[in-house]
N, C-alpha and C positions, 0 to 999 in steps of 0.2 A: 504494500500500500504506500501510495508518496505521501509524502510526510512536509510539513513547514508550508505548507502554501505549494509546494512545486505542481508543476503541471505533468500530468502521469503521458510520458510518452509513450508508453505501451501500444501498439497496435494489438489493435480486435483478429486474432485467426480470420481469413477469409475463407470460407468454403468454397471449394474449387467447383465450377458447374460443369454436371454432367453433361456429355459430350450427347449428342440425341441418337437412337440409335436408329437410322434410317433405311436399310441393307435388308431385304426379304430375308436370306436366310439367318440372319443373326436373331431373330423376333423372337420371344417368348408370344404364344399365343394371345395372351391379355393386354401385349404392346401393340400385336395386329392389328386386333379390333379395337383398340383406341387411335388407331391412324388411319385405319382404315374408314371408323365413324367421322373423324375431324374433317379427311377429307379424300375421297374415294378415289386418288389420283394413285396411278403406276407409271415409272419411267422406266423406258427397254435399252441400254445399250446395246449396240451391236456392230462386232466388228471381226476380224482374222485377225490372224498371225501372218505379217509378211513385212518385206523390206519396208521401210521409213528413212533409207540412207543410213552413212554410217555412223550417225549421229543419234538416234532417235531407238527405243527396247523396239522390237518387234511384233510385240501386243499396244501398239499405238494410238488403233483406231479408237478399240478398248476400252481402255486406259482413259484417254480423256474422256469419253464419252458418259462411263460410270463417273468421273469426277465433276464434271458437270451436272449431269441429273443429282451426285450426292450432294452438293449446293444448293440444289434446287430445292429437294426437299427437305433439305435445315430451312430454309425460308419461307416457302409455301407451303410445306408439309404434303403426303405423300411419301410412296414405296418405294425403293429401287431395287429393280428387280437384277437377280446376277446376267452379266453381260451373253450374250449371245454369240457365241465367236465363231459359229460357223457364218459365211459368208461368199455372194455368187462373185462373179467378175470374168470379164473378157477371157476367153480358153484360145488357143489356136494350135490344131499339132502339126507336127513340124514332118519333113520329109526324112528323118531319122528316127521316127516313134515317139520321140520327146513333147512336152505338151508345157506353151510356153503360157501364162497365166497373169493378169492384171497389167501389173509395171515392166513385166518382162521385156516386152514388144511394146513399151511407149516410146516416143523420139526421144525423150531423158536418158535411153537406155541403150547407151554404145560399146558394143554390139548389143543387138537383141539375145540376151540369155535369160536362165534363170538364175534368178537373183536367190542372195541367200535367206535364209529362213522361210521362206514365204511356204506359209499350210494351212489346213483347215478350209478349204477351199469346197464348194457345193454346187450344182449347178443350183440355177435362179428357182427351177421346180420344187427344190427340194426345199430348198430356202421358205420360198412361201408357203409351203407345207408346214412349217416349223414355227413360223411368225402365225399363222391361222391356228396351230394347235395353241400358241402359248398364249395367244388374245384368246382365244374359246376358254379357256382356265382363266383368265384371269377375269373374265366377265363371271365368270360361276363362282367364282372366288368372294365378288363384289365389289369389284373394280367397275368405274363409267368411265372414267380416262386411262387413255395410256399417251405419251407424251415418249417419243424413239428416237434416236438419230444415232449416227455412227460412220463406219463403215461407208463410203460412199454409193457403192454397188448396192449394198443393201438399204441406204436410203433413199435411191430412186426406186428401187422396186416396194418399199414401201408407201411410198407414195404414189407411185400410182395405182395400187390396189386400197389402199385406206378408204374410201367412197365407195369401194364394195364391201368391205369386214363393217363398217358403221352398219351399213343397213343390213348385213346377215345378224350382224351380234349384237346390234344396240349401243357398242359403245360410240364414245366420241373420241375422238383420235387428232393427234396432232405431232406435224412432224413439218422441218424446214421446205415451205411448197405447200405445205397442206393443212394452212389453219395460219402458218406462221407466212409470212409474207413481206418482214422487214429485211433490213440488212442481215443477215446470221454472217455470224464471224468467227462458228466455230470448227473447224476443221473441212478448210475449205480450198486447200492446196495438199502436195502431197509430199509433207514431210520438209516442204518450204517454211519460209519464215513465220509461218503464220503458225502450221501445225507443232513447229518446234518451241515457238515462242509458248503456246498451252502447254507441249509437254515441261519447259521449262517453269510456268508456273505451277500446274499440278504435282510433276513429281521428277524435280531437281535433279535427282540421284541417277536418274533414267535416261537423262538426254549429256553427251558428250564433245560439244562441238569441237576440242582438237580432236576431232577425228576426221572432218574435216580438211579439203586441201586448202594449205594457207594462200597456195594461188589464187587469186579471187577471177585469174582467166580460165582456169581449169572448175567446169562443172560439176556438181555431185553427180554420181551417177544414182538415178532412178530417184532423182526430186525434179519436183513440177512447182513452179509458184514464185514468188519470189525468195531470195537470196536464204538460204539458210543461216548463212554467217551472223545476219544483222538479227536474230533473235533474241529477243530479250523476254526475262519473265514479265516484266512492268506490259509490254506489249500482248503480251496473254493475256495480263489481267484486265485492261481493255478490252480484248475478245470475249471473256470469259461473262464482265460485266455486261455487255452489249446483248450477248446471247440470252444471259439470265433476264431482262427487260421482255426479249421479246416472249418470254416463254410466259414470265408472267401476265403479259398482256393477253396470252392466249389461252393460261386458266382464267382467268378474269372473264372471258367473253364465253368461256364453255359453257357458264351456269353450275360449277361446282367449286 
């Protein structure tokens, strides 16, 4: 106790606050149904496993995609559902049996090869097969939103079947093109400055750019977009902020 008049400097212990736990599989049942009552939103990442340069982990599309939606719903609350990594994209086989895939055979990619890592690859049938099983669950579950992006392959082909899964399943559905119709800024080059710049905001640890040619006349092989080099996390977080506006503008208009 202070004593004499002094003024007791002591600091009050702060209780540190719980982190929210947002992640479908992490849920104890009785956290379900109170996010799920709050507010009956699910977000679907979906992405593969394939080159990002040699800068960037290999589960990239992923990666930001779940880190996005997990922002999303610390703020607006809602599910995030575990990422979806299988995913379609451009096939071509080659006149040696070999079957070149995505970035393989983009102009970025001199010569046309296979690049490293690149897997989990599906054709587009199957893909929609898999997005129609996982919205049919997630409407029976009690889901009315689901809120997707990722993966580029796999968000145009979500988007253009989203206006048929609303009226099969009831839900309401929202993805960049389809609901969303501002600037999106997230993951919208390939492993360019944009998409390195979000991996370097989300997850530091994962993106390496001396790896990188310090020649800035020599190109990455297998990036599209602007400069890799000039990424920075500050510039993610721009994107990352941008993106999160327009999402929220698009539960706001959903009616949930």
């Amino acid at each position: 106790m202070a004593t004499g008049g002094a003024r007791d400097t002591r600091q009050t212990p702060q209780t540190p606050q719980t982190p929210q736990k947002v992640h479908y599989p992490e849920l104890l049942p009785h956290e379900f149904r109170a996010r799920l009552a709050a507010r009956p939103v699910g977000y679907l990442p979906m992405g593969t496993l394939e080159w990002h340069g040699e800068q960037n982990a290999l589960g990239a599309d992923a990666l930001q995609s779940h880190a996005l939606f997990t922002r999303a719903a610390e703020r607006f609350g809602g599910i995030v559902f575990p990422p979806l990594f299988l995913g379609p994209d451009r096939a071509r086989l080659e006149p040696d049996g070999s079957v070149l895939i995505g970035m393989d055979d983009a102009d970025v990619t001199t010569p046309h090869r296979q690049l490293d890592g690149s897997c989990y690859w599906v054709s587009r049938g199957l893909f929609l097969q898999l997005v129609e099983g996982v919205l049919t669950q997630a409407r029976r579950a009690g889901f009315r939103v689901v809120v997707a992006d990722g993966h580029g392959p796999s968000r145009r082909a979500f988007r253009e079947h989203a206006p048929g899964w609303e009226a099969q399943l009831g839900l309401h559905l929202i993805s960049p093109g389809h609901r969303i119709e501002g600037e999106w800024r997230s993951m919208v080059d390939h492993a360019g400055k944009n998409e390195t710049s979000l991996m370097m905001a989300h997850y530091p640890a994962l993106v390496d750019l001396g790896r990188l040619p310090a020649d800035r006349s020599v190109w990455p092989q297998g990036v599209a977009g602007e400069d890799p080099r000039d990424a920075t996390a500050a510039h993610g977080e721009e994107c990352v902020a941008a993106s999160l506006a327009l999402i929220e503008e698009a539960l706001e208009q959903s009616g949930y």
